[in-house]
MARBAZA-378167 format. One line per field, with one value per residue: residue number from 0; x, y, z of N, C-alpha, C in turn. Coordinates in Angstrom, 2 decimals. Atoms other than C-alpha are relative to their C-alpha. Example, Ala and Ser with C-alpha at 12.3 -4.5 7.8 and 13.67 -1.06 7.14 Angstrom:
// MARBAZA-378167
k: [0 | 1]
n_u: [0.89 | -0.82]
n_v: [-1.19 | -1.19]
n_w: [0.00 | -0.06]
ca_u: [12.30 | 13.67]
ca_v: [-4.50 | -1.06]
ca_w: [7.80 | 7.14]
c_u: [0.90 | -0.77]
c_v: [1.20 | 1.09]
c_w: [0.00 | 0.73]
END
This chain:
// MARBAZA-378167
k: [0 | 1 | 2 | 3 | 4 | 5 | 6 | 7 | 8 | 9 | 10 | 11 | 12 | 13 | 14 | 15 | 16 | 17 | 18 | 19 | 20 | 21 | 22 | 23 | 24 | 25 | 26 | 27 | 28 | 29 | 30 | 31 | 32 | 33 | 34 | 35 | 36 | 37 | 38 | 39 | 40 | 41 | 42 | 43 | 44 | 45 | 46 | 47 | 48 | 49 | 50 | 51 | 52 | 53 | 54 | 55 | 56 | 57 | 58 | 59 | 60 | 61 | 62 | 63 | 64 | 65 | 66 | 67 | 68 | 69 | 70 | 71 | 72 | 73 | 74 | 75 | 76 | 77 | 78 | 79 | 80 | 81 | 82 | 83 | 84 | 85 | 86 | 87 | 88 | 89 | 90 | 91 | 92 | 93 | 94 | 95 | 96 | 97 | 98 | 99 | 100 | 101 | 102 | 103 | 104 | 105]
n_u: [1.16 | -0.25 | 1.78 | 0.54 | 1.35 | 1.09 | 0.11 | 1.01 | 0.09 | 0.93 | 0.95 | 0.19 | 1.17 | 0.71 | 0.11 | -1.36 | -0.78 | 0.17 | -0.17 | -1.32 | -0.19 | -0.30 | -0.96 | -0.66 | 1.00 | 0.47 | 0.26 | 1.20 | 0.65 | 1.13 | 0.87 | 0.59 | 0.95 | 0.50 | 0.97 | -0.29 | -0.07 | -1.22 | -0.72 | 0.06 | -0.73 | -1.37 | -0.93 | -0.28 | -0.95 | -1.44 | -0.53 | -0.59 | -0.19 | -0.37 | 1.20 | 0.89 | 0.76 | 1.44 | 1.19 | 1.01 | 0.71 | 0.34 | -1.74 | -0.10 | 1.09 | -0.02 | -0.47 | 0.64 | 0.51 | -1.40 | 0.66 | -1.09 | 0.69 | 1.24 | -0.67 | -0.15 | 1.58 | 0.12 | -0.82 | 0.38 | 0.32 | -1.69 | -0.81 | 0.57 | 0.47 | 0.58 | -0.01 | 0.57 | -0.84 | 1.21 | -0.73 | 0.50 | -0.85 | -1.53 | -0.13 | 0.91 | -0.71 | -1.29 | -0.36 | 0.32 | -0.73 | -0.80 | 0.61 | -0.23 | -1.81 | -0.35 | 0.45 | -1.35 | -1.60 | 0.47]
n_v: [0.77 | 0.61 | -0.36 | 1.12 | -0.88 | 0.83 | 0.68 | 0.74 | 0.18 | 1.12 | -0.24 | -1.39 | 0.55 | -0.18 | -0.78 | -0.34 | 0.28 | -0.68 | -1.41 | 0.45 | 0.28 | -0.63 | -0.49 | -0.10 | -0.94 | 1.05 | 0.97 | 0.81 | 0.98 | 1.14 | 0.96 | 1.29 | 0.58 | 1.45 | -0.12 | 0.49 | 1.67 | 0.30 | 0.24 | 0.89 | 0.66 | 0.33 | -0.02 | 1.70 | 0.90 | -0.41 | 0.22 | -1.38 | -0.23 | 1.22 | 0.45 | -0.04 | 1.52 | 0.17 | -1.47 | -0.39 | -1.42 | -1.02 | -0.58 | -0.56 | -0.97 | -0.67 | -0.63 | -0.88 | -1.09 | -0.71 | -1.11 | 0.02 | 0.36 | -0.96 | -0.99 | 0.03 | -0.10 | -1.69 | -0.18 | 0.20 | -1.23 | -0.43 | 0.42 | 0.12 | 1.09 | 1.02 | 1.49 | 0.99 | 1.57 | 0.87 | 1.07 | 0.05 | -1.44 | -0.21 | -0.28 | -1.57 | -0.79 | -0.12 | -0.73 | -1.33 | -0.67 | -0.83 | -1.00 | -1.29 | -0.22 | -0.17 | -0.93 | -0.83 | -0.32 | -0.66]
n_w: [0.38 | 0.76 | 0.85 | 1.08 | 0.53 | -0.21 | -1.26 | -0.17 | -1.38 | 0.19 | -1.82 | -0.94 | -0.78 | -0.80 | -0.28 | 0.06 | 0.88 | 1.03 | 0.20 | 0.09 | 1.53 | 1.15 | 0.25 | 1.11 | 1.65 | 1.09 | -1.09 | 0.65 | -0.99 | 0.45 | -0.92 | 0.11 | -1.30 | 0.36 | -0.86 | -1.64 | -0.26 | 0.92 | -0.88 | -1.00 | 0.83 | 0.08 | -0.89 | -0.43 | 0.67 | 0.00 | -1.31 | -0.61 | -1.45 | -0.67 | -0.01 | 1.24 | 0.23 | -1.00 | -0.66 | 0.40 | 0.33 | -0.96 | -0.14 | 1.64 | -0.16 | -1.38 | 0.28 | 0.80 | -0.57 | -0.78 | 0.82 | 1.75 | 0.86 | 0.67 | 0.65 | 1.10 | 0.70 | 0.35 | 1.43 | 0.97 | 0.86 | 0.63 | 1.09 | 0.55 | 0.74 | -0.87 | 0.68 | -0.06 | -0.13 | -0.58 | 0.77 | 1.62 | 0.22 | -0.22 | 1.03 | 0.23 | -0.79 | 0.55 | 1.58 | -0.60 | -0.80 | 0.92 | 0.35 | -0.59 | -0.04 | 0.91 | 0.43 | -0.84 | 0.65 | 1.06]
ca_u: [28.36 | 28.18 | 25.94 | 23.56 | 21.14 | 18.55 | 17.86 | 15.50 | 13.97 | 11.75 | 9.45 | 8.58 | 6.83 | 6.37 | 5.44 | 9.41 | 10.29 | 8.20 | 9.39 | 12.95 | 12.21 | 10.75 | 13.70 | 15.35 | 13.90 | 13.40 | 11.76 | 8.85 | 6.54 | 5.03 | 2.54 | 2.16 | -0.65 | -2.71 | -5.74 | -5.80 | -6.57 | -3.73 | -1.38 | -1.94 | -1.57 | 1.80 | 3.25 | 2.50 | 3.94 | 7.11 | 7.71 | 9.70 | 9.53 | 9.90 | 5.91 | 4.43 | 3.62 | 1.59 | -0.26 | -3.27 | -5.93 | -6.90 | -3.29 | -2.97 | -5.67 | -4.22 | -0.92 | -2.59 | -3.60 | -0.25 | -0.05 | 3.33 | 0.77 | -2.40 | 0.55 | 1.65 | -2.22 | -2.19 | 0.82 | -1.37 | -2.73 | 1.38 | 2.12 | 2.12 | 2.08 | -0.51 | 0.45 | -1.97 | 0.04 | -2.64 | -1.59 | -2.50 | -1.17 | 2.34 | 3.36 | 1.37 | 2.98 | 6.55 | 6.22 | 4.29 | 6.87 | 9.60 | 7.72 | 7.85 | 11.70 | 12.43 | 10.21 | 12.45 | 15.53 | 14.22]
ca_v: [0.43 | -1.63 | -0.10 | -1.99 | -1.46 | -4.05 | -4.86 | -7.43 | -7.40 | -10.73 | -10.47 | -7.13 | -7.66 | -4.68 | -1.01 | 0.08 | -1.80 | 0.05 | 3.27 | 2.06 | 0.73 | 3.99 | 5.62 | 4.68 | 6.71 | 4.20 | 1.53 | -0.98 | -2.89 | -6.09 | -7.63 | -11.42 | -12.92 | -16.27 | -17.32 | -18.51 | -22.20 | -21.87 | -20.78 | -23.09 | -25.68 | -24.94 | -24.32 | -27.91 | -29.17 | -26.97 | -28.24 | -24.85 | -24.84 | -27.98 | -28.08 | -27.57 | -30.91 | -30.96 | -27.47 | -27.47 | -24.95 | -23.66 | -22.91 | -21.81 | -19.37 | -18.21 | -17.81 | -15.28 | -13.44 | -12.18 | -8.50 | -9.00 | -11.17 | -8.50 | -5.84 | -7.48 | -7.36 | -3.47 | -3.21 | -4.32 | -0.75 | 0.42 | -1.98 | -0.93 | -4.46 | -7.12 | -11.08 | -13.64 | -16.88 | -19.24 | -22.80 | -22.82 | -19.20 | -20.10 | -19.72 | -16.41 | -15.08 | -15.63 | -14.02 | -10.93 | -10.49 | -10.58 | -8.15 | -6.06 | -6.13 | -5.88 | -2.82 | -1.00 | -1.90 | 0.42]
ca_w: [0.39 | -2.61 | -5.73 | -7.58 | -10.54 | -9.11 | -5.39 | -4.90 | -1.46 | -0.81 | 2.48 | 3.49 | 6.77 | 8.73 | 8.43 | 8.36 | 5.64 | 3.36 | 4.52 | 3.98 | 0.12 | -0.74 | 0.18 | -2.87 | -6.12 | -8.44 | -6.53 | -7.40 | -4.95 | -6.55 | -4.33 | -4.48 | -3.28 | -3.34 | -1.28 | 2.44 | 1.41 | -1.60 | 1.38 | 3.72 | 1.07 | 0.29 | 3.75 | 4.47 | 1.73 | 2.16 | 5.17 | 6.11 | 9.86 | 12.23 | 12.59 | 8.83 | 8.22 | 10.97 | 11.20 | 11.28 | 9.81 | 12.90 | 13.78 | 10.01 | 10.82 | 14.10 | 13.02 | 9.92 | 12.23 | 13.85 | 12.85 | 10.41 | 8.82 | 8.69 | 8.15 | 5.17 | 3.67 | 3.92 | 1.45 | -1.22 | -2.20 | -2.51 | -5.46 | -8.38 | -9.87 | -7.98 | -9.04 | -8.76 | -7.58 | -7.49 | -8.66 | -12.51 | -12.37 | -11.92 | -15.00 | -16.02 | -12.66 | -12.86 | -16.60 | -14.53 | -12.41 | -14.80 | -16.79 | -14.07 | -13.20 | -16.52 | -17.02 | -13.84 | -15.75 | -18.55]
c_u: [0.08 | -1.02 | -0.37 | -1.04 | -1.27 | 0.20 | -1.40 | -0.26 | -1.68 | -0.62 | -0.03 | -1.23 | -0.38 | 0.21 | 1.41 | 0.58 | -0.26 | 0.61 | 1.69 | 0.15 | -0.47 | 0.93 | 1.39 | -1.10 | -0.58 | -0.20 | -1.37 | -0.28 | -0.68 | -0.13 | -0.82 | -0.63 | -1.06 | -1.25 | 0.67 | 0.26 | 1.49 | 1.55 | 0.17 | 0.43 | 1.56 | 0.69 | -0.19 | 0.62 | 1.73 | 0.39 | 1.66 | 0.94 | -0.47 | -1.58 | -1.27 | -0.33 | -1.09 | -0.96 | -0.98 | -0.59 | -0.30 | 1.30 | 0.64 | -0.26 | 0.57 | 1.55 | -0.05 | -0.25 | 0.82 | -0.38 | 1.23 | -1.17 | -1.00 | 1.09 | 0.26 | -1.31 | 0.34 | 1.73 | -0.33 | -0.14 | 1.08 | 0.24 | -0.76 | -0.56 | -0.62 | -0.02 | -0.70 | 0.57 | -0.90 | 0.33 | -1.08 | 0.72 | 1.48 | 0.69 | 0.01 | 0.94 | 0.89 | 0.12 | -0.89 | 1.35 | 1.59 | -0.49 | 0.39 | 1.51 | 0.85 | -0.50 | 0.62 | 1.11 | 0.30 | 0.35]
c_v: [-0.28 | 0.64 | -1.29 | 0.63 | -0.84 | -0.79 | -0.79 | -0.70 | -1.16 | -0.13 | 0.95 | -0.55 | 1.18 | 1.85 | 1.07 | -0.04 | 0.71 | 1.45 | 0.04 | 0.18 | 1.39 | 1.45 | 0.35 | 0.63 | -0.92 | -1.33 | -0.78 | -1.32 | -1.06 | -0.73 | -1.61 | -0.67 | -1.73 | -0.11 | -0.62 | -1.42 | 0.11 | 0.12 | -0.85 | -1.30 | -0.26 | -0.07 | -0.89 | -0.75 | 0.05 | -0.63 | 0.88 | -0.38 | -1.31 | -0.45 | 0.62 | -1.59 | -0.08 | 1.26 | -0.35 | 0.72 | 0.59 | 0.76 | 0.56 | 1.39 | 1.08 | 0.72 | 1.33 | 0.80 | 0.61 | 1.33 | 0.54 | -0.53 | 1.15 | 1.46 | -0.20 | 0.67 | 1.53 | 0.67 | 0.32 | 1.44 | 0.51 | -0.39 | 0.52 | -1.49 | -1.02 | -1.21 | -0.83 | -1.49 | -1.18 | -1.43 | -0.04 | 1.06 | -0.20 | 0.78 | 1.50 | 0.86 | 0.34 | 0.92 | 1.50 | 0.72 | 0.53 | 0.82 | 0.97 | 0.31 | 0.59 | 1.61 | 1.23 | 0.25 | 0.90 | 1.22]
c_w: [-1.50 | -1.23 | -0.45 | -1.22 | 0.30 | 1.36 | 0.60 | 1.75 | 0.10 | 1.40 | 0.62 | 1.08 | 1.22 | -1.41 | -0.62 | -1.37 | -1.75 | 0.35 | -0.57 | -2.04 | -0.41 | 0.10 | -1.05 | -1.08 | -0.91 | 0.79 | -0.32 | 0.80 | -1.11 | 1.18 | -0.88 | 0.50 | -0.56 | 0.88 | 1.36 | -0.41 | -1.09 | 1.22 | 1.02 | -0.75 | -0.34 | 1.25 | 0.42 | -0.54 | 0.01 | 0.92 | 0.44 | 1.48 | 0.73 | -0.11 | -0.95 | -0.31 | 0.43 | 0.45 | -0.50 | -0.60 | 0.95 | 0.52 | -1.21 | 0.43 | 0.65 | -0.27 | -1.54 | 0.62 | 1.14 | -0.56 | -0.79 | -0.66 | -0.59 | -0.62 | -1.51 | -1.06 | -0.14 | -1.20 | -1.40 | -1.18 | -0.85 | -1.25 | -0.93 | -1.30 | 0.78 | -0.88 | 0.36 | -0.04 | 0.85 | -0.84 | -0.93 | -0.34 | 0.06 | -0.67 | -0.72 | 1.25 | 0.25 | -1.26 | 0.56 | 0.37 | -0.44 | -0.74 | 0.89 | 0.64 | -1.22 | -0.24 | 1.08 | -0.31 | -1.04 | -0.24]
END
């Protein structure tokens, strides 16, 4: 297995995956979060998956309420850094989050 001094894991989505990350010692959850309407917003614009264009909010809604989705939510408490990625925040949040990579490399 390959070392590293910085493993950057991007979508934790269940239960597991936290027990996994804090298997390593030196290890640092930042939770990024935004509102419902700010998410929904972008995953239409991303057009990601074959039918973002066209989701609805009620189908927004519905897939939110899978339980990777509500799993993610209970993460929150874990981090110790919480980012506010709310469009205006971009900016401010990116310079969080390096902050906090940087402050692991330390």
């Amino acid at each position: 297995m390959a070392r590293a001094d910085v493993i950057l894991w991007v979508g934790l989505r269940s239960s597991h995956d936290i027990t996994v990350l804090r298997k390593f010692s030196n290890n640092e959850l930042v939770f990024i979060e935004a509102t419902v309407e700010e998410r929904f917003r972008r995953i239409c614009k991303r057009d990601e998956n074959i039918d973002d264009k066209e989701k609805t909010w009620e189908r927004f809604i519905e897939d939110s309420d899978r339980s990777t989705e509500k799993t993610i939510r209970t993460f929150r408490p874990y981090a110790k850094v919480v980012i506010n990625n709310e469009d205006g925040h971009t900016e401010e949040a990116y310079k969080l989050f390096l902050r906090a990579i940087k402050y692991r490399l330390h």
